[in-house]
Backbone as CSV, one residue per row, in Angstrom:
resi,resn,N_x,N_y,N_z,CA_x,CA_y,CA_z,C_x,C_y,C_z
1,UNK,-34.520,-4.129,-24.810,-33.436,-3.178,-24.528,-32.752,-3.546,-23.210
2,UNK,-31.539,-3.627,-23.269,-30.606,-4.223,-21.791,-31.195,-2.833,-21.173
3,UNK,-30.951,-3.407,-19.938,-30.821,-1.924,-18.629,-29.445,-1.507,-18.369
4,UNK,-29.176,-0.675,-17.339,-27.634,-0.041,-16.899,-26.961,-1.216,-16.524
5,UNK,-27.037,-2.647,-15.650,-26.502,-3.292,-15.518,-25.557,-4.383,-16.502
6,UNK,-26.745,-4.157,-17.540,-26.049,-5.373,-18.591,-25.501,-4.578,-19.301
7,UNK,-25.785,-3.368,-19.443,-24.687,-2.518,-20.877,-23.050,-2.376,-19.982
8,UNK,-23.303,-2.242,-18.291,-21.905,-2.160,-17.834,-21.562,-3.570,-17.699
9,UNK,-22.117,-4.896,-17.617,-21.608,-5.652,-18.017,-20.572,-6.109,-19.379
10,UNK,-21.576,-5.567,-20.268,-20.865,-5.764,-21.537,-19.323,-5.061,-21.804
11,UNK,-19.422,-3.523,-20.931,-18.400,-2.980,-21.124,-17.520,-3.414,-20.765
12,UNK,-17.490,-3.935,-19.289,-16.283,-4.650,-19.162,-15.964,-6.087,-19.463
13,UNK,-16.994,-6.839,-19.952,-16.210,-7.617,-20.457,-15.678,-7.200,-21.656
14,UNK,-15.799,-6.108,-22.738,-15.105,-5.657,-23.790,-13.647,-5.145,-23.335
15,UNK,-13.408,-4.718,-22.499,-12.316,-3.842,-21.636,-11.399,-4.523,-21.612
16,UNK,-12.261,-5.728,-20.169,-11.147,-6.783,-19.593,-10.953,-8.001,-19.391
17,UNK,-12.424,-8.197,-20.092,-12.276,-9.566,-20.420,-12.767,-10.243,-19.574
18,UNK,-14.089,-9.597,-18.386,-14.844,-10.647,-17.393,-15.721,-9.390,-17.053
19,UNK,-16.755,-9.876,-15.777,-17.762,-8.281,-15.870,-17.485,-8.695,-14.659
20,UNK,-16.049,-8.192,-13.447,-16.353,-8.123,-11.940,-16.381,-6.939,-12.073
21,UNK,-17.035,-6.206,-11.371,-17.203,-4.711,-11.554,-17.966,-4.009,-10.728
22,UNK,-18.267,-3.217,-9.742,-18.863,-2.476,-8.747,-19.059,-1.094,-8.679
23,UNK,-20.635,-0.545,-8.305,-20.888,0.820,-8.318,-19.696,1.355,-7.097
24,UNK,-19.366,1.904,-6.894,-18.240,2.508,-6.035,-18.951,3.499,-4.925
25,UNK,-20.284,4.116,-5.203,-21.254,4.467,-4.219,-21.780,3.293,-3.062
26,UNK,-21.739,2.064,-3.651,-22.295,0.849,-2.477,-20.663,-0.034,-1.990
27,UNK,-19.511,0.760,-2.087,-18.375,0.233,-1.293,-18.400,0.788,-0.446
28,UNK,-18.118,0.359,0.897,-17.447,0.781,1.994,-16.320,1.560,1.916
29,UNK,-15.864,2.536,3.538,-14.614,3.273,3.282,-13.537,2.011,2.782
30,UNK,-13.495,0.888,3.548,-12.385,0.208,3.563,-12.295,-0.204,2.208
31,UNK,-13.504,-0.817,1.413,-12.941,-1.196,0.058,-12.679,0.302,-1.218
32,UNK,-13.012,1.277,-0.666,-12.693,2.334,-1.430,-10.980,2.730,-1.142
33,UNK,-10.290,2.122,-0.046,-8.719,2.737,-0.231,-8.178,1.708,-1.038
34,UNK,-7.484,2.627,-2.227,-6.737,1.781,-2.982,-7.368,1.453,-4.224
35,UNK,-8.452,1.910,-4.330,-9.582,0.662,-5.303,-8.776,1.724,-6.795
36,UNK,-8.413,2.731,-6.811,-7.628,3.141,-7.888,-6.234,2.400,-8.226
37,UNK,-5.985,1.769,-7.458,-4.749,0.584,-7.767,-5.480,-0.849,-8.456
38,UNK,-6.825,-1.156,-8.520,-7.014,-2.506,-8.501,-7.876,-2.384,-9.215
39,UNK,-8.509,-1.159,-9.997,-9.840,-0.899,-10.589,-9.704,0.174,-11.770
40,UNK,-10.311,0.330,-12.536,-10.332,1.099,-13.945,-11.877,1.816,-12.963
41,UNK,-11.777,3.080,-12.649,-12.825,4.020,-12.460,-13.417,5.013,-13.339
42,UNK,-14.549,4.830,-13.837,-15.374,5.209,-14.960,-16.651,5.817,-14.289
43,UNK,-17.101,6.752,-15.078,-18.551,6.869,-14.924,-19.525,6.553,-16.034
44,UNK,-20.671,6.321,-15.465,-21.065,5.846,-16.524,-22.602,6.133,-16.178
45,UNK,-23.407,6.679,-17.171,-24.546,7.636,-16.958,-24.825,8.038,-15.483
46,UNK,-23.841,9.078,-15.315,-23.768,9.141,-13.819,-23.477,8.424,-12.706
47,UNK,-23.215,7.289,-12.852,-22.244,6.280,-11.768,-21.229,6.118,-11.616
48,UNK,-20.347,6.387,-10.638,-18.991,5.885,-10.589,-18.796,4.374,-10.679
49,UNK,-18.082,3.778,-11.600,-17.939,2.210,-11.738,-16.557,1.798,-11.876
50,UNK,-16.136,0.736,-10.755,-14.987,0.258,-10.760,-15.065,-0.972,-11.809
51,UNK,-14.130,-1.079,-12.396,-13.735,-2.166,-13.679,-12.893,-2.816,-12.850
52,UNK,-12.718,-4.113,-12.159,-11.348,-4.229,-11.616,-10.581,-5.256,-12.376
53,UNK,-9.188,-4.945,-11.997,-8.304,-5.290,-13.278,-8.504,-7.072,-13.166
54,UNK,-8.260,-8.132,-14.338,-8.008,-9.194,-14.246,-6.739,-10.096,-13.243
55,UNK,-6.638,-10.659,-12.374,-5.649,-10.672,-11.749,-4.728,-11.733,-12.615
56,UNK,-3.309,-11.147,-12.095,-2.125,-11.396,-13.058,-1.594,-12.831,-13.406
57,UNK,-0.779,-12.906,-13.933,0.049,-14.174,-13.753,1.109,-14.072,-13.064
58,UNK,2.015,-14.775,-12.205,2.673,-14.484,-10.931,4.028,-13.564,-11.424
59,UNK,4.097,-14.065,-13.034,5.566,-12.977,-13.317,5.096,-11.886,-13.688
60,UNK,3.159,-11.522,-13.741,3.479,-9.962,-13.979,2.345,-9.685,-12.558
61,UNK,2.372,-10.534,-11.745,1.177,-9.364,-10.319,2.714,-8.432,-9.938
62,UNK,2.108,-7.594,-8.789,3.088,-6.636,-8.331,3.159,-7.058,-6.812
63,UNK,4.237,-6.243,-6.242,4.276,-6.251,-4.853,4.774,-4.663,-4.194
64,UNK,4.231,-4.592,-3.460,4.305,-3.184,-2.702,5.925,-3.339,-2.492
65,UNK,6.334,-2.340,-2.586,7.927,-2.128,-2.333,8.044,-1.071,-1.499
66,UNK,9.190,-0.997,-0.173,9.223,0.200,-0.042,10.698,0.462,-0.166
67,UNK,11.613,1.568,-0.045,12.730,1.919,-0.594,13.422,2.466,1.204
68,UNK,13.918,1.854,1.609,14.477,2.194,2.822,16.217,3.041,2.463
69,UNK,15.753,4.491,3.408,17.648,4.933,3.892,18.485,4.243,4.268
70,UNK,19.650,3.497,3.771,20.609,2.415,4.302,21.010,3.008,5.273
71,UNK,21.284,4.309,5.508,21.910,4.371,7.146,21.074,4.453,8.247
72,UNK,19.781,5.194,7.926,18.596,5.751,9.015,17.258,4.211,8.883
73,UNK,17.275,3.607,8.056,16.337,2.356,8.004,14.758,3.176,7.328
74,UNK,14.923,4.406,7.443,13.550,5.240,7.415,13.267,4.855,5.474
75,UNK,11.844,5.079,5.718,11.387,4.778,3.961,11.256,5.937,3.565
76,UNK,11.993,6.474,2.452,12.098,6.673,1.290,10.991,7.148,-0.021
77,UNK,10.600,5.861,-0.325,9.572,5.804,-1.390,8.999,4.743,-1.079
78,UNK,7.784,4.897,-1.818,7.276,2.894,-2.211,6.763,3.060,-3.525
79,UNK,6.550,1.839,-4.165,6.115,1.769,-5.148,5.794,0.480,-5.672
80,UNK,4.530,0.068,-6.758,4.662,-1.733,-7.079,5.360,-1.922,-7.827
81,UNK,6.106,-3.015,-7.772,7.152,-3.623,-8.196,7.081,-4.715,-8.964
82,UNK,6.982,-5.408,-10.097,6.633,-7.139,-10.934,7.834,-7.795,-9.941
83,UNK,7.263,-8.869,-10.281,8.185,-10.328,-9.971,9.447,-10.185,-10.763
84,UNK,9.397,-9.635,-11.720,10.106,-9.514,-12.615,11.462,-8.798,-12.271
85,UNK,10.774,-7.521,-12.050,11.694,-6.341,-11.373,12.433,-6.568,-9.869
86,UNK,11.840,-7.078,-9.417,12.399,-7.839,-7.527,13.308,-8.656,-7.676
87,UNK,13.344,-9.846,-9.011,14.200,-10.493,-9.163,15.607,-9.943,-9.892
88,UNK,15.395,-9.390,-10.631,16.506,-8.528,-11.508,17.493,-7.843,-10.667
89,UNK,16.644,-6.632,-9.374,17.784,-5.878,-8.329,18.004,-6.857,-7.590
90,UNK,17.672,-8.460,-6.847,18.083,-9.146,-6.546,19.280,-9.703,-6.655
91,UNK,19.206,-10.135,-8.517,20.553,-10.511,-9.131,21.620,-9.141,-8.936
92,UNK,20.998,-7.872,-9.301,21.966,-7.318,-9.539,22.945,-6.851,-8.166
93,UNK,21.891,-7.095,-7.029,22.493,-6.761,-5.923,24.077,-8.043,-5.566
94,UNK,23.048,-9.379,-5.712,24.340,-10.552,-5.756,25.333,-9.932,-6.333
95,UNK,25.270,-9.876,-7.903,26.433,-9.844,-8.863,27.223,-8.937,-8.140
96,UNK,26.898,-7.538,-7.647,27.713,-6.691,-6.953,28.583,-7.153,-5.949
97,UNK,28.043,-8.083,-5.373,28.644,-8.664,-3.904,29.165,-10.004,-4.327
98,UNK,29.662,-10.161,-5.610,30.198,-10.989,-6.282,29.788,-12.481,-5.744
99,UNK,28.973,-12.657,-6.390,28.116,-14.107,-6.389,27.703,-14.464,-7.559
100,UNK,27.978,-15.960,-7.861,27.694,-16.512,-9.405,26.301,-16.959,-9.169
101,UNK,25.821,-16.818,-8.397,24.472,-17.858,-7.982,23.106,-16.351,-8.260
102,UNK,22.336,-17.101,-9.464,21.117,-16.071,-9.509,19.755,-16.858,-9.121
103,UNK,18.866,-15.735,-8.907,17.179,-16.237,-8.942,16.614,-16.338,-9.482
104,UNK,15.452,-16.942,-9.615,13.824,-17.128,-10.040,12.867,-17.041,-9.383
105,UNK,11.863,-17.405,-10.251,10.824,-17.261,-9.637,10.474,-18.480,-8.898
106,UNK,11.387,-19.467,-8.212,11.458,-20.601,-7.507,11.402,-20.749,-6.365
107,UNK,12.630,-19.050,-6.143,13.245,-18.963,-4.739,13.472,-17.559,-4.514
108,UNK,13.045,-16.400,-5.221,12.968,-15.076,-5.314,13.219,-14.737,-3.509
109,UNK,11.883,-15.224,-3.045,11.334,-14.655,-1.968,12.308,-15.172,-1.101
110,UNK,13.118,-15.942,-0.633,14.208,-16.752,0.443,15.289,-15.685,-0.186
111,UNK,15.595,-15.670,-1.518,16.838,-14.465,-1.670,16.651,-13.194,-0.940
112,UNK,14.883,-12.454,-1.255,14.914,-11.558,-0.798,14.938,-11.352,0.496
113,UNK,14.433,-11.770,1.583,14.256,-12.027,2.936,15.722,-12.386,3.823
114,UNK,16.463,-13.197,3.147,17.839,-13.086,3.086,19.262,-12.084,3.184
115,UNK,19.036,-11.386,1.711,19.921,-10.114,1.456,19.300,-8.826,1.243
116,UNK,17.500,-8.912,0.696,17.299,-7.680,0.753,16.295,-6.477,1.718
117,UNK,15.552,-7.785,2.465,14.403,-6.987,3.526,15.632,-6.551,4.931
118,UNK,14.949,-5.237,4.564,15.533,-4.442,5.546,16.790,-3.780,5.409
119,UNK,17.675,-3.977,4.528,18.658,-3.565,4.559,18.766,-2.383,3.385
120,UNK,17.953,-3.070,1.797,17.744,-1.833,1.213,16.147,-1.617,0.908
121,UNK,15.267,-2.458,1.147,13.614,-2.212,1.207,12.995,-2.982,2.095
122,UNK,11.841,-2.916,1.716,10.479,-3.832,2.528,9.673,-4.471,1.463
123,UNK,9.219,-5.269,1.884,8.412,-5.615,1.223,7.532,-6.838,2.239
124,UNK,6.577,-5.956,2.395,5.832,-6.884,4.116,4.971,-7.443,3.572
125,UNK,4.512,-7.772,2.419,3.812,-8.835,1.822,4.331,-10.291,1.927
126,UNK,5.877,-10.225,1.817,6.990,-11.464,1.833,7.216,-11.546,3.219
127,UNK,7.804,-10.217,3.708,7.993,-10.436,5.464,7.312,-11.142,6.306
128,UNK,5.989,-10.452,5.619,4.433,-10.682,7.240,5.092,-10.020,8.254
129,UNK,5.105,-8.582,8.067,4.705,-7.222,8.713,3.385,-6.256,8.653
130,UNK,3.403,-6.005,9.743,2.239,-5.377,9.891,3.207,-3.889,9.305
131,UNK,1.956,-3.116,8.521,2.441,-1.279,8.308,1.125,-0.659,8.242
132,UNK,1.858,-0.126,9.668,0.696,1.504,10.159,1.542,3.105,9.787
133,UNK,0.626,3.247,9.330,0.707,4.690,8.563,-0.346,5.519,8.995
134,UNK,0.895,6.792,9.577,0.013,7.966,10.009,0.759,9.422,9.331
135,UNK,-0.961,9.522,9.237,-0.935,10.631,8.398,-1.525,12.244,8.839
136,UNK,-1.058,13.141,8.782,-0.959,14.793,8.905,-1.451,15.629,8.354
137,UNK,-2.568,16.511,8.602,-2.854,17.578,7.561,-1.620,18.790,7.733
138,UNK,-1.011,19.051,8.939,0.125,19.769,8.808,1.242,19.315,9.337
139,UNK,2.078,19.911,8.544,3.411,19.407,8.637,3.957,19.597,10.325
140,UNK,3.442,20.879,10.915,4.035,21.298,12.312,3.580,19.592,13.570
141,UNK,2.209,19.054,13.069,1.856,18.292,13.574,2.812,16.906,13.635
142,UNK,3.579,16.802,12.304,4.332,15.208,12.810,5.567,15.349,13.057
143,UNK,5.705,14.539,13.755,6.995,14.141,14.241,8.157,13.817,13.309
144,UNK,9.360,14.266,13.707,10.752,13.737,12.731,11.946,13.178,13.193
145,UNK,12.478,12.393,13.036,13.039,12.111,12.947,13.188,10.699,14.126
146,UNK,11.930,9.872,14.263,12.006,8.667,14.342,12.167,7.961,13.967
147,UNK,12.719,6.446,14.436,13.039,5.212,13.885,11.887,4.540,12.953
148,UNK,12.437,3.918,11.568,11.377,3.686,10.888,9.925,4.184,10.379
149,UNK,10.253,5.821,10.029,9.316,6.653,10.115,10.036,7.595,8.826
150,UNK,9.247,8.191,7.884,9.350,9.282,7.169,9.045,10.571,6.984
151,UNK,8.667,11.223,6.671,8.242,12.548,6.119,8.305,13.095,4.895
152,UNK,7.154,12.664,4.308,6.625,13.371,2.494,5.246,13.476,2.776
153,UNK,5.453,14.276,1.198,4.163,14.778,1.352,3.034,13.529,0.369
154,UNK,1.940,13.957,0.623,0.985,12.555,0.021,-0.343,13.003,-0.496
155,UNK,-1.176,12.861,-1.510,-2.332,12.987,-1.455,-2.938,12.045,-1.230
156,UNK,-3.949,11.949,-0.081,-4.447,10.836,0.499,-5.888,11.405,0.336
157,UNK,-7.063,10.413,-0.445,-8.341,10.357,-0.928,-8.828,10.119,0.741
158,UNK,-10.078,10.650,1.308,-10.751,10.881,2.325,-12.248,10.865,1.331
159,UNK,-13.002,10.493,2.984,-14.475,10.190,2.361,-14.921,11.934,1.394
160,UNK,-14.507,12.983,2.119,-14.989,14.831,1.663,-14.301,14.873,0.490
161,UNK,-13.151,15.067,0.588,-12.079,15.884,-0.280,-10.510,14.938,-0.418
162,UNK,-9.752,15.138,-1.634,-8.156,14.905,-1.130,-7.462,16.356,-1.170
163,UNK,-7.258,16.157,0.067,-6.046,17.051,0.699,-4.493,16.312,0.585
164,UNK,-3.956,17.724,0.441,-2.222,17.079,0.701,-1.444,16.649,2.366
165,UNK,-1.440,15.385,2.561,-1.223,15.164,3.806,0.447,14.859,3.884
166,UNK,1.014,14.664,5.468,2.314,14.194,5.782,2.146,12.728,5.902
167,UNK,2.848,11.958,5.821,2.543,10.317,6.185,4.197,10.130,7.083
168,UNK,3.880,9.178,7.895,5.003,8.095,8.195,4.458,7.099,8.332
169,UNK,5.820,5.986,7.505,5.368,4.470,8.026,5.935,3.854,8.691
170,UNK,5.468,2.770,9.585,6.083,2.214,10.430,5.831,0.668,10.185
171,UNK,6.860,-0.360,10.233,6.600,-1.774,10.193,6.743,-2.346,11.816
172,UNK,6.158,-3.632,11.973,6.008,-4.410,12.896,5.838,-5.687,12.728
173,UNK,6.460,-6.844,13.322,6.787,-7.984,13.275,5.631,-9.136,13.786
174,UNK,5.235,-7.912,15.294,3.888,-8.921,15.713,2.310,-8.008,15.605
175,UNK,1.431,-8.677,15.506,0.140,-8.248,15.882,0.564,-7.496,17.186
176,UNK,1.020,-8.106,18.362,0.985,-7.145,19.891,2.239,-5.859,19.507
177,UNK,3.490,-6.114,19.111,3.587,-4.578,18.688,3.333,-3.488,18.278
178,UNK,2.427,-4.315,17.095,1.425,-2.997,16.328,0.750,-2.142,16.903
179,UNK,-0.164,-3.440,18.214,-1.457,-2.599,19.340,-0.728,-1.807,19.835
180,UNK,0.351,-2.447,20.777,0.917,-1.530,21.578,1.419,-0.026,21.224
181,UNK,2.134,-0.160,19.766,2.531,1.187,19.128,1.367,2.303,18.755
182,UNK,-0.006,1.461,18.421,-1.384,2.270,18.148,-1.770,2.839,19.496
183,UNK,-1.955,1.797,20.253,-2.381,2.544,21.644,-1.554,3.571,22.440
184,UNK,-0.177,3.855,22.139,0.540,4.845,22.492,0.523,6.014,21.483
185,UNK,0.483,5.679,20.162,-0.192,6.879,19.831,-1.580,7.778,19.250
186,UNK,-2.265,6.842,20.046,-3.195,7.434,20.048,-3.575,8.536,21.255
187,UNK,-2.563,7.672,22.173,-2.462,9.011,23.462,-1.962,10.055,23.197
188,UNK,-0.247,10.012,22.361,0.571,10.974,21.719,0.849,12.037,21.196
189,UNK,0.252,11.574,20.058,0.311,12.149,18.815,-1.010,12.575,17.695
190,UNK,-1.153,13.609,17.429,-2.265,14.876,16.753,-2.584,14.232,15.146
191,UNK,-2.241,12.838,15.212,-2.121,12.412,13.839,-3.844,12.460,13.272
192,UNK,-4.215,12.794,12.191,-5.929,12.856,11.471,-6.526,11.160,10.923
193,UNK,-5.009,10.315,11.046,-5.714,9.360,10.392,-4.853,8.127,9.899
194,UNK,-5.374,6.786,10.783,-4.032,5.796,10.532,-4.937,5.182,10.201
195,UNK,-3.976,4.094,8.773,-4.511,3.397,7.589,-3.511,2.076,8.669
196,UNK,-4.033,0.703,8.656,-2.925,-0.223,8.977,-3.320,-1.364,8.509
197,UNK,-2.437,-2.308,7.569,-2.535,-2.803,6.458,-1.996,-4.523,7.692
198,UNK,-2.665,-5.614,7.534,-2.076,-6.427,7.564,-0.825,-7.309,6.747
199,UNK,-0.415,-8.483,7.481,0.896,-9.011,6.854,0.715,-9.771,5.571
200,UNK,-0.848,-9.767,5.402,-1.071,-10.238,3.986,-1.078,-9.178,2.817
201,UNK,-0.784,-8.023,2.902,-1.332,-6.457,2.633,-2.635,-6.188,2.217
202,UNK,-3.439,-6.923,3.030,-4.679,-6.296,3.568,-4.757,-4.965,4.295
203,UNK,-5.742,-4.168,3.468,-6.389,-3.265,5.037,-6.981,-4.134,5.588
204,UNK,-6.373,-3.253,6.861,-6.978,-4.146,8.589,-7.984,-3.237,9.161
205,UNK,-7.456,-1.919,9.451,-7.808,-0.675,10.193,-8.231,0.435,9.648
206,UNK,-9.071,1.114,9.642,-8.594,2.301,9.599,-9.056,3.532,11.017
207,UNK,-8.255,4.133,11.320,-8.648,5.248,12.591,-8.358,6.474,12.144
208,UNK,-9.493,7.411,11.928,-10.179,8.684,11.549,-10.463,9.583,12.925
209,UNK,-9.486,10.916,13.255,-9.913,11.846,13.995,-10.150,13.172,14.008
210,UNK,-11.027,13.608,14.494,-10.705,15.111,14.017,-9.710,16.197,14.965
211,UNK,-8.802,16.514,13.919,-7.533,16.743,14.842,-8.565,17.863,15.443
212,UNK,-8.579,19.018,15.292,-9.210,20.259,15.334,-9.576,19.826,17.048
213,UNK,-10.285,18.893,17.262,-10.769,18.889,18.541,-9.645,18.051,19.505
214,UNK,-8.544,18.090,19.276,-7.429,16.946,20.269,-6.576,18.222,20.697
215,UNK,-6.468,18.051,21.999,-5.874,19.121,22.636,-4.112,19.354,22.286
């Protein structure tokens, strides 16, 4: 008779077609943010088990997008995006600005970095930006109406509970801007909790406080 390991083996290779797969009790905080983007979460005779997805082929992986205000620069939305889809508002942005010349998947990333980072999104996977994101259990607590900064609301998974939090994000060009912007607000600002993702979109960081006790 297999044990628990080989029957969740089997499952996922029935699923997805390989058995990488992890109890989600023996991840760390850091590999638990996100792991609902990269993982099929199951239980399974009482275990939480990540399935994680097969990784893509380059015209269907995704890329973090974010959706910037053309007049204020502030984000908007984010969301993942295919190769597919990046290239398409690419073209369609050219065609608008009347240009016969389209992309691929050759030179996507030089178009985008070109005509579209920063002006109508992000995408700091292509950039190599750093993005620190801080986040609010109340709204009275964050700040508005800074440069490169938002205000929505978010459910953000914590080791206890998910609560509905405020987020803003902020991009940065160097490693020493980033510090410098962390170490000022950490003096600052009443924020519960900054996530900060390197320019590869790695988590880098994460900093956990309890507001309750910050004067």
């Amino acid at each position: 008779m297999k044990d628990i390991t080989e029957r969740i083996d089997d499952m996922c290779q029935e699923i997805h077609g390989h058995t990488n797969w992890a109890c989600v009790d023996t991840l760390s905080d850091f590999e638990k943010v996100g792991l609902d983007q990269v993982a099929d979460i199951v239980t399974i005779e009482g275990q939480r088990v990540a399935f994680y997805y097969a990784e893509a082929d380059e015209d269907e992986r995704t890329y973090l997008v974010y959706t910037l205000d053309y007049d204020s620069g502030l984000v908007k939305s984010e969301a993942q995006w295919t190769v597919a889809k990046i290239i398409a508002e690419i073209n369609r942005d050219r065609s608008e600005a009347g240009s016969s010349l389209t992309y691929d998947e050759s030179n996507w990333q030089e178009a985008w970095l070109t005509f579209m980072e920063a002006e109508h999104y992000a995408i700091p996977e292509v950039s190599k930006k750093w993005v620190v994101k801080l986040y609010w259990e109340n709204a009275s607590d964050a700040p508005y109406g800074e440069d490169l900064a938002t205000q929505e609301e978010v459910f953000l998974t914590t080791r206890d509970e998910t609560k509905m939090h405020y987020v803003h994000t902020y991009f940065f060009d160097t490693e020493a801007e980033k510090d410098a912007f962390v170490m000022g607000v950490n003096d600052a600002r009443r924020y519960g909790q900054c996530i900060i993702f390197n320019p590869g979109g790695e988590l880098d960081t994460i900093i956990e406080r309890d507001v309750s006790k910050l004067p």
